[in-house]
N, C-alpha and C positions, 0 to 999 in steps of 0.2 A: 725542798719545799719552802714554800715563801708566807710568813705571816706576816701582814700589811696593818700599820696602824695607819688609817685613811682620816684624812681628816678634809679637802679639800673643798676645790672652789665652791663646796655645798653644802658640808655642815665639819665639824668632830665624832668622829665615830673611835669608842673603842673595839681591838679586834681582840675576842677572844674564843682565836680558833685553833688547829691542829692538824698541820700537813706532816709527813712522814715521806722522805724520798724509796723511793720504791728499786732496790736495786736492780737491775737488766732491763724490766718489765716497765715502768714507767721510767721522798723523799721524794719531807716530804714528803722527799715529802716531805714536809715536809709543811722549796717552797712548802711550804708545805702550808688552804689557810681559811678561815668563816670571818667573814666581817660583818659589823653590823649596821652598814649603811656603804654605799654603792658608790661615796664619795671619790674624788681625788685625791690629792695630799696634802697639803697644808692650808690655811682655811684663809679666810680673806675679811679687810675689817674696815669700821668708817673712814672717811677722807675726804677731804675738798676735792678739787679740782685738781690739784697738784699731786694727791696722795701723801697722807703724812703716816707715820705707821702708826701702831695704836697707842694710845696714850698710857704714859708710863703710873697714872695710878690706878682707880678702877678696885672691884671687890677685892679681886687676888692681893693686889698691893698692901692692902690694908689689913692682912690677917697676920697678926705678930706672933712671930716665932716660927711660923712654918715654913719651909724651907724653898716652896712651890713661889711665893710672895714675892722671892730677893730674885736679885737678878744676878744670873751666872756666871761668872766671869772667869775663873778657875779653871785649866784643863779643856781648854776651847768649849767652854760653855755643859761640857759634861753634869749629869746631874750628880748632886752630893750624895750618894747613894747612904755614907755612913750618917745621915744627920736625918735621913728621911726615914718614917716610921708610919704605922695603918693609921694611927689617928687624924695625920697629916691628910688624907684621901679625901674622904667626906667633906670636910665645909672646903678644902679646895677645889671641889670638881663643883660645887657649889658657886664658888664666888668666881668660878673661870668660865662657868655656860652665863652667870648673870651679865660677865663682861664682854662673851663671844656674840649674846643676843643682843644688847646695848651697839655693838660695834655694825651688825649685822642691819638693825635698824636705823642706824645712819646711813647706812649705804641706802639701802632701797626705798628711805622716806627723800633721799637729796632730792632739791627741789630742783638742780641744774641737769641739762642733757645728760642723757650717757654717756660716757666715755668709755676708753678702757682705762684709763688712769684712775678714777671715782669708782667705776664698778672694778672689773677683774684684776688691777693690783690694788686695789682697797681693796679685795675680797683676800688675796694673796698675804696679803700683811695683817688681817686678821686672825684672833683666836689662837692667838700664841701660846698663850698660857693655858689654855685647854689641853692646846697641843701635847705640851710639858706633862701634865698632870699625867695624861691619857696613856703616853707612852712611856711611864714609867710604872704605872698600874697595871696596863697592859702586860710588862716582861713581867714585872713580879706575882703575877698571880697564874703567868705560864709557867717561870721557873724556879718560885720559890713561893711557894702560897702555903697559905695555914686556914683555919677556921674566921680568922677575924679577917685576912682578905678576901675569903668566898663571899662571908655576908653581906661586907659590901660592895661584893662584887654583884651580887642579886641584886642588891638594892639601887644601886647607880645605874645597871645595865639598862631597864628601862627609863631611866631621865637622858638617859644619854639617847637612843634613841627617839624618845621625844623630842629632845633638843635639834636633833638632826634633821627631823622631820618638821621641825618649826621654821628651819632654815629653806630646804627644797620645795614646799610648800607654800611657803612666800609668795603670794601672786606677783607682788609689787616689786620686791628682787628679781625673778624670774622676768617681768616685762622688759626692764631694765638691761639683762640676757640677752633675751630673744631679739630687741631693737640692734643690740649691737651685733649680733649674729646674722640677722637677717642685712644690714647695711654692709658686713664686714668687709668685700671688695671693693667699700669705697672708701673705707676708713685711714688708706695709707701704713696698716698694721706688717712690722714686719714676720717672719711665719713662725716663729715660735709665739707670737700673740695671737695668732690669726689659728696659729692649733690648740691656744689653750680657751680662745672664746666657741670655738667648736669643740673640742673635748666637755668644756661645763656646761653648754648650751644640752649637748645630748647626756648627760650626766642628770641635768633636772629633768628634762622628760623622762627618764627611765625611772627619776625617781618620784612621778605622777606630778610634774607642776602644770601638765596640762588638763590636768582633772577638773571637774565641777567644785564647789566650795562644799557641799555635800561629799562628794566621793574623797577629797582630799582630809575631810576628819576622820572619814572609814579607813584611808592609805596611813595614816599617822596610828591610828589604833592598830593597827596590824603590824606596823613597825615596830611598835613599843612590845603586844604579844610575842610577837615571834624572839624580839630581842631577851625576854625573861625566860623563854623555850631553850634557846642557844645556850643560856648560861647554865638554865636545867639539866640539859644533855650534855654536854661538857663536865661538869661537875660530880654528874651520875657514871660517868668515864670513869674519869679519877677516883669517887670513893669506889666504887668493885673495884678497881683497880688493887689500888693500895690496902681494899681490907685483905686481899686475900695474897696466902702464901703457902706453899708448900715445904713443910720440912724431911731433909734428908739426912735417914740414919748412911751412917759411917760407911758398913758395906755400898751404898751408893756414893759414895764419894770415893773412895777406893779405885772405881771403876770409871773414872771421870779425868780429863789433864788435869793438870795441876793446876792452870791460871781457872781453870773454871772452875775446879772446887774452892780454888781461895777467895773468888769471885762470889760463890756460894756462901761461905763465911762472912765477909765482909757484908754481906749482903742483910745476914742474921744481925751482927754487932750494927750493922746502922738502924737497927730497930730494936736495940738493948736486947736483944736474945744470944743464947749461946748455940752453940752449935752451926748449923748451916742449913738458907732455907734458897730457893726457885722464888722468882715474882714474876707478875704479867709482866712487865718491863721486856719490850723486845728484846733489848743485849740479854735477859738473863732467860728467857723459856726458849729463846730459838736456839740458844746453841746448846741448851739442855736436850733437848731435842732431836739434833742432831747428833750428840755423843753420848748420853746415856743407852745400855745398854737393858736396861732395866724397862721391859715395856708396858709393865702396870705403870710404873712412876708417868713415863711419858703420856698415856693416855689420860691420866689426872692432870696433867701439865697443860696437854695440847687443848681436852675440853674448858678447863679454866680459861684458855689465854681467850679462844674463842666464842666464848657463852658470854664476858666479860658484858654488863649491860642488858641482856637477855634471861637475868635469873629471878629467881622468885622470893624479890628480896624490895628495899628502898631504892637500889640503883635502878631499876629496870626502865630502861629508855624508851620500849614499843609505844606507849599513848604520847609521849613527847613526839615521836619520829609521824603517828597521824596529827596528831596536830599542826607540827609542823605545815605538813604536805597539804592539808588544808587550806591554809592562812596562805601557802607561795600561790596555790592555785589561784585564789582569790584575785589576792595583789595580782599575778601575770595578766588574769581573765581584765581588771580594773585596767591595766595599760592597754588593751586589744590584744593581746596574745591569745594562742589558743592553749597553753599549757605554761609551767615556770622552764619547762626546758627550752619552750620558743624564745622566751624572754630573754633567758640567759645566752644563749648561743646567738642572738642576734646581737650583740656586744659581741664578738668575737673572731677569729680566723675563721673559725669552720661555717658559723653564720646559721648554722640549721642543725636540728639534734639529728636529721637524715642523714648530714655531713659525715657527724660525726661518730655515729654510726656505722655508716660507713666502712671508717678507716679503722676502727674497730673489729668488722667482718673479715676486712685483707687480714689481718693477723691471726684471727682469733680459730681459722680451719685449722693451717699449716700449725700454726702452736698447738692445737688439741692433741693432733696427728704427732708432732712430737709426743706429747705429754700421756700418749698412748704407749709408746716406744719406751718412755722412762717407767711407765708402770710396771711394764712388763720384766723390765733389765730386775726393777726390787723386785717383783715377784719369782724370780729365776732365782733372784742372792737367798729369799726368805727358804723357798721349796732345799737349795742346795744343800741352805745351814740345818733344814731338819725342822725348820717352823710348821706347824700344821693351821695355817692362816692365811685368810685371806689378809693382803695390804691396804693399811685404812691412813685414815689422814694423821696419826701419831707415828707411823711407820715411815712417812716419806723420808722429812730429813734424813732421820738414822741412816735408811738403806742408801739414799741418795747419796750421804758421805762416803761409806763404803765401797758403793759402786763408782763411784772419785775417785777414791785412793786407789780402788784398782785398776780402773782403767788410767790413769794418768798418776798413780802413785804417789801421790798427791797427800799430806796428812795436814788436815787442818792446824791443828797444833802446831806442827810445827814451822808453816809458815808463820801466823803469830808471830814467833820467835824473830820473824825478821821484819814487824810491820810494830815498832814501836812508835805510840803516839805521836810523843814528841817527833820525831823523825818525819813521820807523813804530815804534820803540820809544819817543817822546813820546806817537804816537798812542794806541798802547795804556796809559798809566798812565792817560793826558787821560780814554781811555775809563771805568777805571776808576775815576777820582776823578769823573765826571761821574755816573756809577751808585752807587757806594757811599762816595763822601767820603772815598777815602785819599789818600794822596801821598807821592811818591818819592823818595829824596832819594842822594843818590850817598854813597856811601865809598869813599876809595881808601888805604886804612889797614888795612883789612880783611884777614889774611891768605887767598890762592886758591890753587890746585893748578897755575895755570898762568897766563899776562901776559895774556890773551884775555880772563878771567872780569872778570868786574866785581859790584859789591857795591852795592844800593842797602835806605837803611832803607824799611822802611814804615810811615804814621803815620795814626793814625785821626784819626778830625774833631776830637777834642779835642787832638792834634798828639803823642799819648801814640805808642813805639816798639812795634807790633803783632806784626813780623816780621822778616827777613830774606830779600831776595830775589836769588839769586845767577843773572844768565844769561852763557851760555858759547856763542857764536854761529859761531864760524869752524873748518872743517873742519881736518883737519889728523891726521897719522900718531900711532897711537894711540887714537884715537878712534873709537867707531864708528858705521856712517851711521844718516843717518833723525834724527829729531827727538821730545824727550819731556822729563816732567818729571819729576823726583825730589825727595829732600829730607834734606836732613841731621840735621833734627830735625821731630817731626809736632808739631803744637800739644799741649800738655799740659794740661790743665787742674784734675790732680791737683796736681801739682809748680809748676803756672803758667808752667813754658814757651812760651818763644813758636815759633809755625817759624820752619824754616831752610828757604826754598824754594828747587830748582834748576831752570830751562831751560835744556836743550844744541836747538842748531840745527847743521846745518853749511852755513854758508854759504863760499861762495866769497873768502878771506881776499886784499883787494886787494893791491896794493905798495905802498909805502911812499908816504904822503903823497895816496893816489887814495881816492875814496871810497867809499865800499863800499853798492854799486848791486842792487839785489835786483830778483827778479822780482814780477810781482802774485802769484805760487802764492808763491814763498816770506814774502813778508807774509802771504800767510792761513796761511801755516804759525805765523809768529812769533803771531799772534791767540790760535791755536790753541790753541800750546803754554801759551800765558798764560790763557786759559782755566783749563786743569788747574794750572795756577800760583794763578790766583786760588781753585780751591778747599780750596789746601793753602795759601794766605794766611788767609783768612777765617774757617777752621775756628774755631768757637766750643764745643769739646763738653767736656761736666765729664771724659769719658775718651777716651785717646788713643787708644783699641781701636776707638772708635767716630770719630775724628778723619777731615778731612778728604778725600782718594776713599778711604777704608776702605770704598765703596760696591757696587753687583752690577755686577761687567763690563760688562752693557748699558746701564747707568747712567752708568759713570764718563766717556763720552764728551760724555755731555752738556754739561756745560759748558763744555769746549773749543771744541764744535762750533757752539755757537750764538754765543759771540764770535767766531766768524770774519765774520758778519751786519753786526758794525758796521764792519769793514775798508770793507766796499761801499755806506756812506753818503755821500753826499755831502757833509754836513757833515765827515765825518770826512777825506775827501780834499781838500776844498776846503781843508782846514788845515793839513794836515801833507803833501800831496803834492805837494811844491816843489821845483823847478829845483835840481840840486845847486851848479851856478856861479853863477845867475841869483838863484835865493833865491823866483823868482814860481812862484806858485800854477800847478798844472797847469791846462793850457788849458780851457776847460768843454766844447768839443766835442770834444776830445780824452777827457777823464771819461767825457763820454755814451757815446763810443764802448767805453770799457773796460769800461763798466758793460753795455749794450748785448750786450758780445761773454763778457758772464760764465758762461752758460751754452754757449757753445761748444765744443767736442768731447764735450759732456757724453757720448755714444754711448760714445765710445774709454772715458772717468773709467772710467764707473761700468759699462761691462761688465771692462774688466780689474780693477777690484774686486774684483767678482760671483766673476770664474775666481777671485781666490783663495778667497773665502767657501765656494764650492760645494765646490773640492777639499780645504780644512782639515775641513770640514763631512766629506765622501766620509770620508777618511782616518781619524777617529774614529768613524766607523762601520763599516768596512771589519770583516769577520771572520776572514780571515786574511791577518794582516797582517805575517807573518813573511819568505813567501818573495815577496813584494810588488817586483815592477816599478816603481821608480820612477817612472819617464819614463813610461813608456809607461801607468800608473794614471793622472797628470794628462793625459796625452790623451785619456784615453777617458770621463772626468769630461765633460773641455770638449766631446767632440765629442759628448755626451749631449744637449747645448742646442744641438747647431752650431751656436759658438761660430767666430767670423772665426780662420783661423790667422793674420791679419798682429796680433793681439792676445793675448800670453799674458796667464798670469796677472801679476798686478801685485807679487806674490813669489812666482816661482819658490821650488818643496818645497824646493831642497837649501839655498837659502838665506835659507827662509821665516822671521826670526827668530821673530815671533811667535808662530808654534806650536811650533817647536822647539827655540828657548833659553832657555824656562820654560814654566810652565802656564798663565801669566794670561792669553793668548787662544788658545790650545789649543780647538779646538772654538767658537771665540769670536770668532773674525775678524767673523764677522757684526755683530757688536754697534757698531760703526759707521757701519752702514746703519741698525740701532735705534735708535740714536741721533739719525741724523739725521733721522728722521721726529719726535723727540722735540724736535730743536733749529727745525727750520722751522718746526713749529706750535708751539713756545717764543717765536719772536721775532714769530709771526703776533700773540702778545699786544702785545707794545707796539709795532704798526704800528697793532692795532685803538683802542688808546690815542691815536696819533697824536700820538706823540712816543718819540723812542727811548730816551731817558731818562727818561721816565715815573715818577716819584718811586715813587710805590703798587706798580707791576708794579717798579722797579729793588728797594722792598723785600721784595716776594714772593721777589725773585731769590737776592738776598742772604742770604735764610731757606734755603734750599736749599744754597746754596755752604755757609753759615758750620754748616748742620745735619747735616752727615756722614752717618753711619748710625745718627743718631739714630732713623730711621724707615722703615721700609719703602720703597724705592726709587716705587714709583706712588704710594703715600703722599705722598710728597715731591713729585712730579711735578704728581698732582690741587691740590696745596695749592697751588702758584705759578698752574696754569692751569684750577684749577676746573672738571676734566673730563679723562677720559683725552686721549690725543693722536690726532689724524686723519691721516691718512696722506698726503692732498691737498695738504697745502703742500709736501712735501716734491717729490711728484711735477712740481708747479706750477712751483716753485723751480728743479731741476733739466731744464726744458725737455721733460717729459716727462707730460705729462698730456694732450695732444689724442690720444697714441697710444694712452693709456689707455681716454681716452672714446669714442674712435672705433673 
């Protein structure tokens, strides 16, 4: 999953949202992401006719001592992460919108023609230091937040919004736009200009610069509500989150492997407790879940991880989530939409929430009909062992593991044993330097936000420093769950910036001196997120507006999605899937089996998906959606498809972050499933090449990643695979095509 700090040719937005990558089924989630304004990426600032970039004094300049003020120069412009502290936020995000609106009104008061040199790179070279501010607020208050960054994270959230909306509202900037948009075939623009004055040109409409001067104070009030909403639901995430834990006496722990119980410990000691407890934290209730043996425990585990948001408590998100759906209605109805799904989906591949829908239906029979099949296989394992029970949604995992190990003999655990961290983060650079010639190179000099993070260069084939790649892998209080990637700086190619890429994971953090033993889903998550890593690595574009996934929601999963394809080579495991004591290669019939059992439970994957897709999808179409029953609207969503109840959605509404901690997949959830139809018939290319590093198809690849929004997103797509995408490998892939054809 992808979270986007947006800041582009239309305002500064900070994003704080929560993608989670979805293993089979869509992480990401991840990409995983809520933004709080609709913008591009990096913002644009006053200028003459020549464009000069923004002037080096200004409010920011002028605040001594803080760290946001100086200019960077250290570690290719990396921020000083050890020098910067919460105080530092406030009057900087202060004195960086007073100099982002100062820069903004030189532009759109010039008295000379438009240009593109005066508007869209003066737009391009402004709000730098917002930028800065923004996205370093942004990570820390994702992956290292306290009480005194929430507050001001309430408190900014709305100015930042307003700021945003002071900018796309601009009638006078906006004219300015649209003159150069509307001439742009005669302007002599070459086409990466010519995509970024149409990319901003529909960027301000979408975000109401064609409104009345009336409707555009009503679109700016709703900007700023919705933005203190986001932060609300988000926030109400996190504390249910983290107040709640389950502790496990001994006898449960007894019956547990061993990295999970140590995982269980460790888990207690990082919240000054003794003994061992379960958190919502995906790494730690799903694989409780699946190997505790203990089914009171589990069903306390399973309605925790799920109620999370939904209690009857402080956190409870249901009036934020109508409000929300309210305030989108509005806004869409304000642009002529007839719902927020019309709105959002017309930005995008599928174009229509019909679309996308749609493509949602092809999958969502044949997976049911699997995920009937899997019911059944647990209710055969429950009835054999002597349970007198029906199978409910605490029961799946367990059984489902069971019925793994025996049909493919297959023990979780002890694969672990051969998917050490470190190791699968070799495989993926390996991956990448075998695709496009970069390479890794560690720093531990680097200032980070927290001991966890790690800093490694990246260098291209001529061994020149391309990026910075920062990942942050182990769970931990503060941080919030799921898995995505961000960036501290987007590639510049005005300025010559390089990025600054970040992946957060939350894995299971071992104790001291053990090694930290992943599951085969959490390697495909780490693939994943490096994925969306690699396309804010490689970004190659003359403007940061257009940089890296600057791309359409159903797009930007692509690339995550289809690197998860090389996790499940054989080459790739025969290499790095090593014994963490022994150092030998995993067993080959052991491989075969893992590989063999890949698409297992795919039923369960990708209809608890589906529930979310359908009910994000519902919920943005819903017409009134004020005095809206939470609960009881996603039941009757699901029971529309009778949908299995031992299967909810795969995020529960109240603590859906996706749709309700920003907009970026608002209406959007589905774009993962898009995706994925885009990524299996993506890597169907170089199987038909018959080599998976395929020089020719690795550089078609790499024109896509390093070409942003250079291009129309199918543009992009046709040009790597020479034909739109087919629907079949995907169905194929995920174990689900005899149901289709039959």
């Amino acid at each position: 999953m992808i979270d986007r700090l947006m800041y582009g040719a239309a305002a500064a937005a900070l994003v704080l949202a929560a993608c989670e990558q979805q293993p089979a089924a869509p992480a990401p989630e991840e990409n995983g992401a809520g933004e709080m304004s609709e913008t591009a990426q990096d913002a644009g600032a006053a200028s003459d006719a020549t464009a000069q970039p923004a002037a080096e004094g200004g409010a920011l300049a002028a605040l001594s001592g803080n760290p946001f003020g100086e200019e960077w120069t250290e570690n290719f412009g990396a921020p000083p992460l050890d020098r910067i502290s919460e105080e530092h936020f406030l009057p900087a995000f202060q004195a960086a919108m007073a100099d982002h609106s100062a820069e903004i009104a030189a532009i759109a008061n010039n008295p000379e023609e438009p240009t593109f040199e005066n508007t869209m790179l003066a737009m391009e070279l402004a709000g730098s230091g917002l930028s800065r501010v923004s996205a370093v607020f942004g990570n820390l208050t994702s992956s290292a937040s306290n009480d005194e960054l929430r507050a001001i994270q309430r408190e900014v959230s709305p100015l930042l919004a307003a700021h945003s909306a002071s900018i796309t509202l601009n009638a006078d900037l906006f004219a300015r736009i649209e003159t150069l948009y509307q001439n742009r075939d005669d302007l002599g623009l070459s086409p990466q200009q010519a995509r970024l004055v149409e990319v901003s040109y529909d960027n301000f409409v979408r975000a109401g610069a064609q409104l009345s001067e009336e409707e555009r104070a009503r679109y700016a009030e709703i900007r700023t509500e919705l933005a203190t909403l986001y932060t609300n639901f988000s926030q109400n995430e996190l504390g249910d989150r983290e107040s709640w834990y389950m502790e496990l006496p001994e006898s449960a722990l007894e019956n547990l492997p061993a990295s999970m119980a140590s995982a269980a410990r460790a888990a207690a000691s990082a919240r000054g407790m003794n003994g061992a407890i379960i958190t919502l934290d995906r790494s730690s209730v799903e694989p409780f879940l699946e190997t505790s043996p203990d089914r009171e425990l589990r069903e306390q585990a399973w309605r925790g991880f799920y109620n999370r948001g939904n209690n009857d408590n402080e956190f409870n998100n249901n009036q934020n989530i109508r409000d929300i759906l309210v305030l989108r209605q509005e806004q869409a109805q304000m642009l002529g939409f007839d719902s927020w799904a019309h709105y959002r989906t017309a930005g995008t591949m599928a174009q229509t929430p019909e679309a996308a829908i749609d493509l949602m239906e092809q999958v969502w029979w044949p997976a049911r009909q699997r995920a009937l099949e899997e019911l059944a296989d647990i209710q055969a394992m429950i009835d054999a062992s002597g349970g007198d029970y029906q199978a409910e949604g605490w029961d799946w995992r367990y059984y489902t593991q069971r019925v793994r190990e025996e049909r493919y003999d297959i023990n979780q655990a002890e694969v672990a044993e051969y998917l050490e961290l470190d190791n699968m983060i070799d495989a993926m650079f390996y991956t990448a330097e075998r695709l496009f010639g970069i390479t890794f190179h560690e720093r531990n000099d680097i200032p980070v936000y927290h001991p966890d993070v790690r800093v490694w260069e990246v260098h291209n084939a001529e061994g020149e420093v391309m990026a910075l790649f920062y990942g942050d892998y182990f769970a931990r209080q503060g941080k919030r769950s799921g898995a995505w990637m961000s960036s501290f700086r987007v590639q510049d190619g005005v300025n010559g910036d390089i990025p600054l890429i970040l992946n957060n994971c939350n894995y299971n953090k071992p104790a001291d001196g053990e090694p930290a033993l992943i599951s085969f889903t959490d390697a495909t998550t780490l693939f994943h997120e490096f994925g969306h890593g690699l396309h804010g690595l490689l970004s190659n574009t003359e403007y940061p507006s257009l940089a890296g996934t600057a791309v359409d929601r159903d797009f930007v999963e692509f690339p995550a999605q289809i690197l998860e394809h090389w996790l499940q080579q054989p080459e790739i495991l025969e290499r790095f899937a090593t014994h963490y004591e022994t150092g030998e290669p995993m067993p080959v019939e052991l491989l075969e089996r893992v590989l063999a059992a890949s698409t297992f439970n795919a039923g369960f994957e990708n209809v608890e998906f589906l529930n979310s897709g359908f009910v994000d999808m519902a919920f943005h179409l819903e017409e009134n959606p004020a005095e809206l029953d939470v609960e009881a609207f996603e039941a009757e969503v699901l029971e529309s498809r009778q949908n299995l109840r031992q299967i909810p959605m795969r995020h529960r509404s109240a603590h859906f972050l996706h749709s309700f901690s920003g907009e970026g997949y608002a209406a959007g959830y589905y774009s993962y499933l898009w995706a994925g139809v885009l990524d299996n018939d993506g890597f169907a290319a170089f199987e038909e090449a018959g080599d998976i590093f395929d020089p020719e198809t690795a550089q078609r690849f790499y024109d896509v990643l390093s070409g942003g929004n250079t291009r129309p997103a199918m543009e992009m797509y046709t040009g790597f695979r020479g034909r739109e995408p087919s629907v079949e490998p995907l169905l194929r892939n995920r174990g689900l095509l005899t149901e289709v054809e039959g």
